[in-house]
Structure formats: structure tokens, C-alpha cells
C-alpha positions as CSV (number, residue, x, y, z in Angstrom):
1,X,2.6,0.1,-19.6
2,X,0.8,-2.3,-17.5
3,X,-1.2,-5.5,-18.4
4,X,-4.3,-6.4,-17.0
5,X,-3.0,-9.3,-15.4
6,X,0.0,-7.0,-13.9
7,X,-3.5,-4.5,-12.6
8,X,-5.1,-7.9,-11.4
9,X,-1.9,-8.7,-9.0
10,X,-1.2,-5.5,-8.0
11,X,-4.9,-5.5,-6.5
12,X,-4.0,-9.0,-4.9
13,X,-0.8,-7.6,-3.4
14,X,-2.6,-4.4,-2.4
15,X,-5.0,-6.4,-0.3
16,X,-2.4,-8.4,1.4
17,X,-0.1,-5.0,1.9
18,X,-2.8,-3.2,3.2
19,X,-4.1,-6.0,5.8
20,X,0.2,-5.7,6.5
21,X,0.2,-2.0,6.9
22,X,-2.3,-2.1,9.4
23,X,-1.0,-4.3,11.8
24,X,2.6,-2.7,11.2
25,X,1.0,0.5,11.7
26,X,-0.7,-0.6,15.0
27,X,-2.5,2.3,17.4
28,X,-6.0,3.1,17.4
29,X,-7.4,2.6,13.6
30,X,-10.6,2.4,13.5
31,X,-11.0,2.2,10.0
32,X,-12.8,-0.7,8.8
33,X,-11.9,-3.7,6.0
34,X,-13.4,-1.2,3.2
35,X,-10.7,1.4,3.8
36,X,-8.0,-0.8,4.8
37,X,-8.2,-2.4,1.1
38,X,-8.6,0.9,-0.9
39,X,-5.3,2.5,1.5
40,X,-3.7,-1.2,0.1
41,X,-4.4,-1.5,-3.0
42,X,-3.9,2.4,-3.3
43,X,-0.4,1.6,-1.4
44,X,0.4,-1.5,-3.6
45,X,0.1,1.1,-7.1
46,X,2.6,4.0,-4.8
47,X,4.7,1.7,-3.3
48,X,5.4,0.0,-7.1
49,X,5.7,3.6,-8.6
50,X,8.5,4.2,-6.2
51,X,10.3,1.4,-6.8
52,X,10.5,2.0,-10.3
53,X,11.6,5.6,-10.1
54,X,13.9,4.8,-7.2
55,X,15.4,2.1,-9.7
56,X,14.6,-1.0,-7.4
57,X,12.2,-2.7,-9.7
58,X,13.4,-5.7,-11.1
59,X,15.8,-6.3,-8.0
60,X,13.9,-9.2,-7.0
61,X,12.1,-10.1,-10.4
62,X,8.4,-9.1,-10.5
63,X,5.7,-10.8,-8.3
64,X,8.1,-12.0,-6.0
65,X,8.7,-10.9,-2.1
66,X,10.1,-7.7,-3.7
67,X,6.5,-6.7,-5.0
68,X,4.8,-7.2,-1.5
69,X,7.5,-4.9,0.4
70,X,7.3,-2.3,-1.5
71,X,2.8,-2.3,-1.7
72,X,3.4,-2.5,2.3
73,X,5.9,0.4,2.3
74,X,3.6,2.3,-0.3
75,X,0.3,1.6,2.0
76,X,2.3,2.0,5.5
77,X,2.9,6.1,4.0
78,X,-0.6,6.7,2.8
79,X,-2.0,5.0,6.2
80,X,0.2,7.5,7.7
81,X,-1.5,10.1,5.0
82,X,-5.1,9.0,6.1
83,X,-4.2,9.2,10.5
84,X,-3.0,12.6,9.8
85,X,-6.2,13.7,8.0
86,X,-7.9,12.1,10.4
87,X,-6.7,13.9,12.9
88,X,-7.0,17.6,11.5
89,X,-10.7,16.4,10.6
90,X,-11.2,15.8,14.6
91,X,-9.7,18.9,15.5
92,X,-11.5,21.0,13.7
């Protein structure tokens, strides 16, 4: 399964993806640092899951470029996940 050291950078990479996903995502956020790195590292764990079931892992070799793009792509949808929740909450 996964080292520690594998769990260690992922958390890395899911800070950096998150910080990414925020500016890529733009519009009003107001979400602070805190949730920006949970949604990141959160995103950094999808985004790798996805990869590997969508058979791109290894493409790029592991903790490379590859690795950061796909934690970006993985935090960029649950960011997405989190506005829409957002939003129901405020309409309701």
C-alpha cells in the first residue's frame, strides 16, 4: 500500500495543490488557509486515487510534476464540492 514517507509527500503535495486550486479556482472564497490545506491535502489523496484507477500513475514516475497535477485536479473538484455546499448551506 502506501509508505509513510509516500503519506508524508502526498501531505506536501496536497498543501502546494490546494494553495494551486485556489487560485485556479478564483471567485469569491472565503475560506481561510485551514480549509484550503484540508480541501489540498484531501485533493492531493483523490486526485492520486484517480490517476491510479484511470491508469495514469507511473506516466511521469512518482513525485514528479505528474504527482502535483493530478493533487491540483483532485483539490480543484472537491473545491468545487465545498462552493456547491456552500451554497445550498446559504440558501437554506
Amino acid at each position: 500500500m502506501w509508505s509513510i514517507s509516500h503519506i508524508i509527500f502526498m501531505i506536501v503535495v496536497g498543501l502546494i495543490a490546494g494553495g494551486l486550486a485556489k487560485m485556479i479556482a478564483g471567485g469569491n472564497n472565503p475560506s481561510g488557509w485551514v480549509v484550503t490545506a484540508v480541501i489540498g491535502i484531501a485533493g492531493a489523496f483523490v486526485g492520486n486515487f484517480l490517476s491510479h484507477m484511470l491508469g495514469f500513475s507511473g506516466m511521469l514516475g512518482e513525485h514528479t510534476i505528474g504527482t502535483i497535477i493530478s493533487a491540483t485536479i483532485g483539490a480543484i473538484i472537491l473545491l468545487i464540492i465545498y462552493h456547491f455546499i456552500q451554497k445550498a448551506q446559504a440558501n437554506s
